[in-house]
N, C-alpha and C positions, 0 to 999 in steps of 0.2 A: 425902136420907134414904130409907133402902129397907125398902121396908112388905110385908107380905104380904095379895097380893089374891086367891091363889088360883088357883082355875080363871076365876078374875074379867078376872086379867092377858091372858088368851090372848083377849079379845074385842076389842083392836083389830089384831091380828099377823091375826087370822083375818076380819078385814072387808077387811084390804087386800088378802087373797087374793085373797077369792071377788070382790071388786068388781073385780078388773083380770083375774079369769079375764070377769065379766060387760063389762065395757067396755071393758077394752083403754086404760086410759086411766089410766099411773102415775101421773102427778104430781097427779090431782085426787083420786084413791085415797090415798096418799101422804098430803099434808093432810087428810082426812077420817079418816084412823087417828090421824093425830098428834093433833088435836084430840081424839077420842074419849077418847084414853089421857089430855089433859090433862082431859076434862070425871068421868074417874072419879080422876084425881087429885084433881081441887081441887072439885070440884062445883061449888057455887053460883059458886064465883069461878071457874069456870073461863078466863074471859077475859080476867082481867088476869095466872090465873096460863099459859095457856096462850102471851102475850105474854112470862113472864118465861123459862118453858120456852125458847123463840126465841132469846131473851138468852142464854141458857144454852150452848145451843150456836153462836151467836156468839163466844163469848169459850171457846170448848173448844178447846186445840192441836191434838188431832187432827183438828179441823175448819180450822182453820189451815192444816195442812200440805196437807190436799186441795185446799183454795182455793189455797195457792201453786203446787201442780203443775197444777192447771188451767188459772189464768191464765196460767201459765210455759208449760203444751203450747201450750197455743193458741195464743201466740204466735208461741215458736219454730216454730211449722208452718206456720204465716203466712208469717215470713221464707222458711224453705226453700222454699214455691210460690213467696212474688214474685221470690225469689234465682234461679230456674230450676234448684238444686238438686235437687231432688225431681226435675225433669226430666232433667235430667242422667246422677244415682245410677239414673235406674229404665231410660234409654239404657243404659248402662253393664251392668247386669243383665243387660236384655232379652234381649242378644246371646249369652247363656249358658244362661240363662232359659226355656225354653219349652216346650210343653207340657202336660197337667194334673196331671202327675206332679212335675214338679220344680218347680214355684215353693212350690209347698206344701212341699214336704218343704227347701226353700232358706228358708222362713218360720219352721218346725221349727226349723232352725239358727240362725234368725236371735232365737229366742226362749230358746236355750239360752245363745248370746252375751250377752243382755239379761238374765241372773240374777239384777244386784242387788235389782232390785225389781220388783214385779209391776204399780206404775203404769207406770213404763219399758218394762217388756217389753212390755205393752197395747198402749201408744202407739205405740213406736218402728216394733214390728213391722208393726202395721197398715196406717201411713201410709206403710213404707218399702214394702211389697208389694201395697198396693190397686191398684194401676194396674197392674201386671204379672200379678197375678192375672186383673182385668177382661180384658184382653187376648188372655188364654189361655181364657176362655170359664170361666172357676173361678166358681161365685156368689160373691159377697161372706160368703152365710151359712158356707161352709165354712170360710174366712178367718176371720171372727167367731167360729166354732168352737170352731179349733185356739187363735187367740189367747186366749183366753178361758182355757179350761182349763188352755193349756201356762203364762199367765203367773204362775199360783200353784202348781201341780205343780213347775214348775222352782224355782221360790222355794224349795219346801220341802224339794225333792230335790238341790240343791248347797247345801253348806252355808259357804258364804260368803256368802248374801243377806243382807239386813233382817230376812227373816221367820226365819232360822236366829237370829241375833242375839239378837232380841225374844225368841225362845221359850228361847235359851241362858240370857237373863239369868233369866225367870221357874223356870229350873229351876233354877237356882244358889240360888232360898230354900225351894229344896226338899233342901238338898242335893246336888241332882246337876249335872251341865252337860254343856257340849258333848260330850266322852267320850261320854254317855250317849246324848245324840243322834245320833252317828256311829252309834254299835252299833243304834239304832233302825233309820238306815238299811233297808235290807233287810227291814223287814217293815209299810212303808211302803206297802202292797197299794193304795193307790187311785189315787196320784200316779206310781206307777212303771204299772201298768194302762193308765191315762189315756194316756201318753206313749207307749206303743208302740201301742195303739189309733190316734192321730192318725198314727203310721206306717206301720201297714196301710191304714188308711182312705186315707193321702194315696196308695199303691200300688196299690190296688184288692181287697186281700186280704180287706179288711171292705165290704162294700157300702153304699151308700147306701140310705139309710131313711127314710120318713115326709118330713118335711119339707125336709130337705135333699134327699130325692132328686127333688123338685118343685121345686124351688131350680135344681138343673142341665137338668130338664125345663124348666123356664121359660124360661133360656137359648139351648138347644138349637131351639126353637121360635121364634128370633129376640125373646124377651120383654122387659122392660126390667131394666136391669142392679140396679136395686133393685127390691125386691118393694111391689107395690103393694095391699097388704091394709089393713083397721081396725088399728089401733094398730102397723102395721108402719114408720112415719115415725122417724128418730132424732131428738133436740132438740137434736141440733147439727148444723148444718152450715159443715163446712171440704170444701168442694169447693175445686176450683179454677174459677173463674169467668172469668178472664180471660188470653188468651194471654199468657204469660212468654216470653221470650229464656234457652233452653237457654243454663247452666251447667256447671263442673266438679262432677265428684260428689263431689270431695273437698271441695265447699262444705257437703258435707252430712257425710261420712264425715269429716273431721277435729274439728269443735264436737263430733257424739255421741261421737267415742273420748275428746276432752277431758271430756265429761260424765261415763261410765262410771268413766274414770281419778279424777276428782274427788270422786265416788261412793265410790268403794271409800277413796279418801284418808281421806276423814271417816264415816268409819267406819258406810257407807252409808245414807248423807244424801243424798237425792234432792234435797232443796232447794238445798244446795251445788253438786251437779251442776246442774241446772238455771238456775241464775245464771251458773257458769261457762260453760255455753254461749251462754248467751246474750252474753255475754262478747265471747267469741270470733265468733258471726255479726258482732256489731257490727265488728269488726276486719277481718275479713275483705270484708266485705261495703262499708262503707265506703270504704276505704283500697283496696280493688279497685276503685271507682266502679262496682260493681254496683250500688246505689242510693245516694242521697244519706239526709244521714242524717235530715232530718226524713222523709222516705219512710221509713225504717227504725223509725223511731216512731212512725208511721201506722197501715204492717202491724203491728207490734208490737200496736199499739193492738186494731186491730180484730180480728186471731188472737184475745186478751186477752175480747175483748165477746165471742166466738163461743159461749165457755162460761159466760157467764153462766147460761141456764135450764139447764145443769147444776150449776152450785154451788149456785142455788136449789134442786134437787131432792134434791140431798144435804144439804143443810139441813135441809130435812124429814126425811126419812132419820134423821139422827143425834138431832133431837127425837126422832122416837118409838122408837128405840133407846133414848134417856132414860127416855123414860116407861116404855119395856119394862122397864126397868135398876129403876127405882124403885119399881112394882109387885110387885119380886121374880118375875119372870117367869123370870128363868134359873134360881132355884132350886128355882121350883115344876119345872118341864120335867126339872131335873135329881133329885130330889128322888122326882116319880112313878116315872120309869122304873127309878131305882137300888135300889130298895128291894126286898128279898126275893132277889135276883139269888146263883143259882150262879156258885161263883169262876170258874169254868171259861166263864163266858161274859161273862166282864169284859170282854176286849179287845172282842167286839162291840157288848158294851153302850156302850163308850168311844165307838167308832167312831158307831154309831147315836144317841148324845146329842148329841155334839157337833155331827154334821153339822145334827141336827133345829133345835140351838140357833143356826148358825150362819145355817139357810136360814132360820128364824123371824126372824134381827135382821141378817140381814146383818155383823155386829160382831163378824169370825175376830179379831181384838186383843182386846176385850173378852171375848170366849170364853174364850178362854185362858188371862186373869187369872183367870174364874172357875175351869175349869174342871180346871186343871194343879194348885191346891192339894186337888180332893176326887178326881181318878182319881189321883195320882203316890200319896197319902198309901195311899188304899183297893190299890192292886198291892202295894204295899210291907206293906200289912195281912196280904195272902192270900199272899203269895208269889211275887206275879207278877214276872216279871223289867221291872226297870223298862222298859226299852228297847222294849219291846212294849208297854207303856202309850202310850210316849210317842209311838212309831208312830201306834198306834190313836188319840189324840189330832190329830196333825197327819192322817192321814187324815180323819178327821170333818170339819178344817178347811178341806181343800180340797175333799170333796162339797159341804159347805154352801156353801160359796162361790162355787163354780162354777153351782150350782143354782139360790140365788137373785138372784130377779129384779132386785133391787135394791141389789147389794150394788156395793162402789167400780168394783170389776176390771170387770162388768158396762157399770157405764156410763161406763169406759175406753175400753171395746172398741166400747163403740156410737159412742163420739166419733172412733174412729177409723177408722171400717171405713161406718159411716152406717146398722147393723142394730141396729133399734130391740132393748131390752131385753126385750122381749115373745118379740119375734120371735126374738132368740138362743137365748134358754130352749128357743122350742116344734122346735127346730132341734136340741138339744141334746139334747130329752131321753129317745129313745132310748138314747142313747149314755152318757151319764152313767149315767142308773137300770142299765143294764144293767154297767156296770163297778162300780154299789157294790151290786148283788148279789150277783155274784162277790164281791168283797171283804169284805162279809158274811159268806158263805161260808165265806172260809180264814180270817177271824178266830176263828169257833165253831172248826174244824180244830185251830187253832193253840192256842187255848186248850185244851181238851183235849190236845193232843199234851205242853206245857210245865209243866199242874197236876196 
């Protein structure tokens, strides 16, 4: 049930700020907001109700579906180390490969490839170009970067993903649809930005900055291949630990094409993809006597445990997204800034709420339930051409997304690349602030130019 608590809501979203700007330390930030939000729910009771909160998002499906792509990555990444896969595919590369210029912009590609979804593209890309990256003297943080940004930019920018889907269907009870998002297309100012930004950047057209460009100094100076700062550790580690016996790449390169193809089968269901690969290792990998098959349910196993203290921390996460949710926190947020607002500077307002609500809850899905029923209704009020609502919508979703600390994509990209959450952001956020400035920008432009 969703109450209004006011300027009251925004006192646990903003303790988990300052405390992991103060410590560096999400997961115990994390829980101490979650709690907070349940101790101004339930007060007295906050303990058994902050116990049922838990429960709550235990039994939530979209909490489901992250825990099965979690256990499901870990795995399958497991097998590709022990299968010598990943050895293999990154041989296979290499020999094409090299330099600081093309592995990255070969990463680029490789995340345009991975569309369907932005858990897939996190992962897949990361873990298929870590080691060819290393290699070439690339930090990790630039990897972590591009993957990061490019995996919901491109989501949002081919419209065959999940996230075109999702946002297809919520504009269908608005009357509009896909139609409508095609034509948005093109004034999609943050996610088109974003993507030729990691173009230049991978080129050397944009320079490196602040932290990333310490990241390659660090390198350069013989430093260690991860950064070794306060809160720069990731909470998982899928290294490879133990020499493997080089494999076919195609051990690797035919399961993911069966996954994507699967993917797109069911009407881009990452879960379905993800079983069928795994599927397919088991076949392959067995019946090759690449490993035996209780081996094969070993690594399974243990890829599977790697992500446990990540589904633990997105646990937390989706509780105080609840609590966020129940306080009426999206509508206070949404609610202040909209109020009074000339037509003419809707599109940035769109753009500047959503992103704010997005990096405040990490929840781009839940966003957008709220948010598509009061900007789609309000364009259509004043005149605005929808398509530029819906733009300026889906751009907000991928500033906020990309931005914050906490959100799935984030701790995607740190499971797969080994740069902590922290450390992404503080890597990042040059680069971002600076593209949704501009974007800012041509949205007041644009509004004016269309009202």
């Amino acid at each position: 049930m969703e109450m209004d608590y006011g300027i009251i809501s925004c006192i646990p979203i903003t303790v988990l700020m300052v405390g992991v700007l103060l410590t560096k330390r999400i997961t115990e930030m994390m829980v101490v907001a979650s709690l907070l939000g349940a101790i101004l729910i339930h007060k007295g009771d906050f303990f058994s109700g902050y116990i049922e909160m838990i429960y709550g998002t235990l039994s939530n499906s979209s909490y489901h579906f992250v825990l099965f792509i979690l256990m499901g990555f870990g795995g399958m990444i497991k097998l590709f180390q022990e299968s010598g896969a990943l050895l293999g595919f990154r041989h296979t590369l290499s020999k094409h490969v090299k330099g600081e210029k093309t592995p990255m912009l070969v990463a680029w590609l490789m995340s345009a490839i991975m569309f369907v979804d932005d858990y897939l593209c996190a992962l897949a890309v990361s873990f298929s170009m870590r080691e060819i990256t290393d290699e070439n003297h690339i930090p990790r943080e630039h990897l972590a970067f591009q993957v990061n940004v490019l995996s919901s930019c491109i989501c949002i920018l081919i419209p065959f993903s999940s996230w075109v889907a999702f946002t297809s269907g919520l504009l269908q009870d608005q009357g509009f649809g896909f139609s409508d998002y095609m034509a948005g297309l093109p004034f999609m100012f943050y996610p088109i930005l974003m993507a030729v930004l990691c173009i230049l950047l991978d080129i050397g057209v944009i320079p490196k900055v602040g932290a990333m460009k310490n990241s390659y100094e660090r390198l350069r100076t013989g430093g260690p291949l991860l950064p070794d700062e306060k809160g720069s550790a990731s909470i998982v580690n899928l290294e490879m630990e133990n020499e493997v016996k080089e494999s076919s790449a195609l051990n690797i390169i035919i399961p993911v094409a069966v996954m994507v193809a699967v993917v797109l089968i069911y009407d881009n269901d990452l879960v379905h993809g993800i079983f069928a690969c795994i599927a397919v290792q088991c076949l392959m990998y067995v019946l090759g006597k690449i490993m035996s098959l209780s081996d094969f349910v070993d690594h399974f196993y243990e890829g599977a445990k790697s992500m446990c203290s990540m589904a633990i921390l997105v646990c937390f996460s989706f509780t105080l997204s609840a609590a966020n949710q129940t306080m009426g926190f999206f509508d206070f947020l949404i609610g202040g800034i909209s109020q009074n607002i000339a037509p003419e500077l809707i599109p940035a307002l769109t753009f500047v709420t959503v992103g704010l609500a997005v990096f405040a809850t990490a929840g781009y899905w839940v966003i957008q339930v709220i948010t598509i029923p009061v900007f789609i209704p309000l364009a259509v009020a004043v005149g605005l051409p929808v398509p530029i609502a819906i733009a300026a919508v889906m751009s907000g979703v991928g500033f906020g997304g990309n931005f914050c600390f906490y959100s799935d994509t984030v701790f995607m990209t740190a499971a797969g690349t080994g740069i902590s959450n922290v450390r992404q952001i503080k890597v990042s956020a040059p680069y971002i602030l600076t593209v949704t400035a501009i974007t800012l920008v041509m949205y007041v432009v644009l509004g004016y130019v269309v009202m």
